[in-house]
Structures are given as C-alpha cells and as structure tokens.
DRENPA-3360 file (N, C-alpha, C; in nm, 2 decimals, always signed):
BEGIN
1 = XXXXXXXX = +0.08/-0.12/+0.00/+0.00/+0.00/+0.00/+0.09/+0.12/+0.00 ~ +0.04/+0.21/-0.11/+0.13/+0.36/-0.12/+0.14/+0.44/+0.03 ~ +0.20/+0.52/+0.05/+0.15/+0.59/+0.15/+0.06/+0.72/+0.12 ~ +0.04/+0.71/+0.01/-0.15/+0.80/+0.00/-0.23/+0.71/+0.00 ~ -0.21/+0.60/+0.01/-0.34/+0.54/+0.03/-0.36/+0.53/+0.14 ~ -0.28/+0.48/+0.22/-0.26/+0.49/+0.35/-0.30/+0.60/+0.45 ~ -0.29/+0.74/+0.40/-0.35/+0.87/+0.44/-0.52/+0.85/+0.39 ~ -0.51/+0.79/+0.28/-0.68/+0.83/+0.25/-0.78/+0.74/+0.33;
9 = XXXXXXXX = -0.70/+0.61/+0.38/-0.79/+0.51/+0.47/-0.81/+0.58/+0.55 ~ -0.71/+0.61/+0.66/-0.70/+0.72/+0.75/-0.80/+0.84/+0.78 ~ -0.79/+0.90/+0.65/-0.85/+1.05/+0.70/-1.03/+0.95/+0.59 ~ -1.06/+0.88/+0.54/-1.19/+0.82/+0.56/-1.21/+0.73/+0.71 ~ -1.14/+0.70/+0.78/-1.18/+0.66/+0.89/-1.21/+0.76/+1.02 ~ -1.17/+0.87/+0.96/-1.19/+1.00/+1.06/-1.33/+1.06/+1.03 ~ -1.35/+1.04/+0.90/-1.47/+1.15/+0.84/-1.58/+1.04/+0.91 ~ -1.58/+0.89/+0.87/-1.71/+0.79/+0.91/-1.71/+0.81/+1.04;
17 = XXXXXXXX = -1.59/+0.85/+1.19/-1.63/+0.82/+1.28/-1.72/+0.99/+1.30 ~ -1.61/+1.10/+1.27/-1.67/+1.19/+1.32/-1.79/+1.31/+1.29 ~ -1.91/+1.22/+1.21/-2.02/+1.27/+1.20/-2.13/+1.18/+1.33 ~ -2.12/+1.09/+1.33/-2.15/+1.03/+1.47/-2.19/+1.06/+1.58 ~ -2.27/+1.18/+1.62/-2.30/+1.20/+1.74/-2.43/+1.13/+1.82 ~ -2.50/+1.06/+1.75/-2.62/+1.00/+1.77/-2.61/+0.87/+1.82 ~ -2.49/+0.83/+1.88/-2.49/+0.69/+1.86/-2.45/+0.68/+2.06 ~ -2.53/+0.52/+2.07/-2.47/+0.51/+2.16/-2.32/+0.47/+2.22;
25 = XXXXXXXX = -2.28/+0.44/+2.36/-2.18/+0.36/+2.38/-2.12/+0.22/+2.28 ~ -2.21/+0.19/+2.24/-2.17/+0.04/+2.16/-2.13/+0.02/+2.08 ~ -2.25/+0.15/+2.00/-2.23/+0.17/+1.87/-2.09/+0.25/+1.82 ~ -2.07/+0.34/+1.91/-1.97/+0.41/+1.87/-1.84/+0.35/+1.90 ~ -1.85/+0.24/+2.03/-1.73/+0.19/+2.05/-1.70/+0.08/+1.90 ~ -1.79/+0.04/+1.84/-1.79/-0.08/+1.78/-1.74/-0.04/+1.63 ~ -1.78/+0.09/+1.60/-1.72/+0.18/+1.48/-1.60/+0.25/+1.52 ~ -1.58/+0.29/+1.61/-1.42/+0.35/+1.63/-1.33/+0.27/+1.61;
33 = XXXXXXXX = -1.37/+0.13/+1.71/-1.25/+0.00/+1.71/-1.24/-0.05/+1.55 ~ -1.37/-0.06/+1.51/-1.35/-0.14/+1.32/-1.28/-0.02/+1.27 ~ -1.26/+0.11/+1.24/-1.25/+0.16/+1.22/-1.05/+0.22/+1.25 ~ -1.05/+0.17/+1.40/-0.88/+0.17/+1.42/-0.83/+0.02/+1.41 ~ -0.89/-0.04/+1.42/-0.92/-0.18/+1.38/-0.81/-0.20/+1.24 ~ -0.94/-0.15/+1.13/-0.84/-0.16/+1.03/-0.77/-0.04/+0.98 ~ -0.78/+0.05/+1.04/-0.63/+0.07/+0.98/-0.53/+0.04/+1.04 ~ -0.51/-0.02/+1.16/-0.36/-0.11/+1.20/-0.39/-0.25/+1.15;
41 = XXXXXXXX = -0.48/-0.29/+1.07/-0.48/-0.44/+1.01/-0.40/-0.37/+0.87 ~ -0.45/-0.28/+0.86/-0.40/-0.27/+0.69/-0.25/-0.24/+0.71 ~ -0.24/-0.19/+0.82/-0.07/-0.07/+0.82/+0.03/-0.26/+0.85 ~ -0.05/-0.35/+0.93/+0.05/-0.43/+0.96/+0.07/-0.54/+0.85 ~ -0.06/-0.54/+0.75/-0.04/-0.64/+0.61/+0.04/-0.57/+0.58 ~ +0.04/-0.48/+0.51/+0.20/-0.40/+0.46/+0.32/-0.41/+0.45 ~ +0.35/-0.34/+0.62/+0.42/-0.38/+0.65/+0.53/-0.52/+0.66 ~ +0.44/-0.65/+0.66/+0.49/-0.76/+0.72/+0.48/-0.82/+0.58;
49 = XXXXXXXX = +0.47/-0.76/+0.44/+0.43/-0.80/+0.31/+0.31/-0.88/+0.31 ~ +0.25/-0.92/+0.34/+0.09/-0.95/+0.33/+0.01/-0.84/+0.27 ~ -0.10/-0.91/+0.27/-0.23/-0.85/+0.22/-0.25/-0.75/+0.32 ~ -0.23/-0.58/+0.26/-0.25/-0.53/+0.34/-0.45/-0.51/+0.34 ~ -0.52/-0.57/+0.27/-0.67/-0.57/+0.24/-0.69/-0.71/+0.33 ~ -0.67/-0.79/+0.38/-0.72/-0.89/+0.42/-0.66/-0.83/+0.57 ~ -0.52/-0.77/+0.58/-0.52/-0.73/+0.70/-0.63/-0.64/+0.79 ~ -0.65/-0.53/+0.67/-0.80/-0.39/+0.72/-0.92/-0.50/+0.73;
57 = XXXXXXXX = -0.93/-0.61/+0.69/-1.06/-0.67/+0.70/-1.08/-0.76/+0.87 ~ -0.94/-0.85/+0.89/-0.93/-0.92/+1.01/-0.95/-0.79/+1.11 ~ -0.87/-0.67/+1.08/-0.87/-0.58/+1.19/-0.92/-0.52/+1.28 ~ -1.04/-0.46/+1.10/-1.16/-0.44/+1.16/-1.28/-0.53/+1.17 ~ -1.30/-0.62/+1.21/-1.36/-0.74/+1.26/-1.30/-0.72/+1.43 ~ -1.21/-0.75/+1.41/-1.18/-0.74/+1.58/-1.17/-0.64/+1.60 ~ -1.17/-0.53/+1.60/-1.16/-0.39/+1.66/-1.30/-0.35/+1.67 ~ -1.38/-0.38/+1.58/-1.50/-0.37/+1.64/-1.61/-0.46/+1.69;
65 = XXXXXXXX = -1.53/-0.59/+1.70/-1.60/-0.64/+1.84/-1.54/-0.64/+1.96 ~ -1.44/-0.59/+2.01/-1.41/-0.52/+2.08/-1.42/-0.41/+2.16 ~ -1.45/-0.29/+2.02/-1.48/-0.16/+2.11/-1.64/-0.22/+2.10 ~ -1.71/-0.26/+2.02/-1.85/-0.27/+2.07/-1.87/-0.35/+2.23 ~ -1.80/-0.44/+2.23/-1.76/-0.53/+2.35/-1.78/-0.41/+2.52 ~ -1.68/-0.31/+2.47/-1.66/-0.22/+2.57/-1.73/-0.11/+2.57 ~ -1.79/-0.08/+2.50/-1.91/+0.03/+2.51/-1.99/-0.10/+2.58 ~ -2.10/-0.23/+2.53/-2.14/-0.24/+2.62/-2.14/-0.23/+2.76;
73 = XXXXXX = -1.98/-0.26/+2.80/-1.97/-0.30/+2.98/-1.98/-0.17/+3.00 ~ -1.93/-0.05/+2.96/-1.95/+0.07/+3.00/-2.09/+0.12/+3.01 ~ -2.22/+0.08/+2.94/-2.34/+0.11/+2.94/-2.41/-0.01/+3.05 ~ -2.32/-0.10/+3.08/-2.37/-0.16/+3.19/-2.45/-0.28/+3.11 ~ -2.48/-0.33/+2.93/-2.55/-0.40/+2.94/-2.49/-0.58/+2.88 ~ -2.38/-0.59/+2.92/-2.33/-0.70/+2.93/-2.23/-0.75/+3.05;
% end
C-alpha cells in the first residue's frame, strides 16, 4: 500500500467516525474500534508484506467487536 493510500484510509476513517454524534456507547465503540481496527490491520499487512486488504478486513472485525464489546460493559449491558 502507497502511503497515500494509507493517508486516504486514514482521513476516511476519521470522516465515518466523526459525524457520529447520535450513537450510543456500543455503537460508537464498535465503529471506532472497526474503524482503528483496520487501519492497523492494513498498516500491519503491509508492513509484514501481506495483504495489506485482508489485513484492514481481520482488523476491523476485531476492533470492532471489541470496542462494541466495551461500550457495552460501560453502558452496563453486558
């Protein structure tokens, strides 16, 4: 991955999270983490010559069941 693309994941992961004010704990934990999620899946496919696209995919899968994970306990409903 170029490093403009790399900036463009980036500053599209900033625009999706920060129109967002409507959302609860979960939701927003669950979109921030998929959303930091993959861009350190993509930055570390890269990096480590892999797929840096299969990396942003595993990433954000687990980053956002994670931060959704943690907004729940924080809203108390898990």
């Amino acid at each position: 991955m170029t490093r403009m693309t790399m900036l463009g994941v980036a500053a599209a992961a900033f625009l999706f999270t920060a129109g967002c004010t409507e959302l609860n704990k979960t939701e927003s934990g669950a979109l921030s983490g998929g959303a930091i999620g993959a861009g350190v899946g993509a930055a570390a496919g890269a990096i480590t010559g892999g797929s840096a696209t299969t990396g942003a995919v595993i990433g954000g899968a687990i980053g956002a069941a994670g931060g959704g994970y943690k907004g729940c306990r924080e809203e108390g409903k898990c």
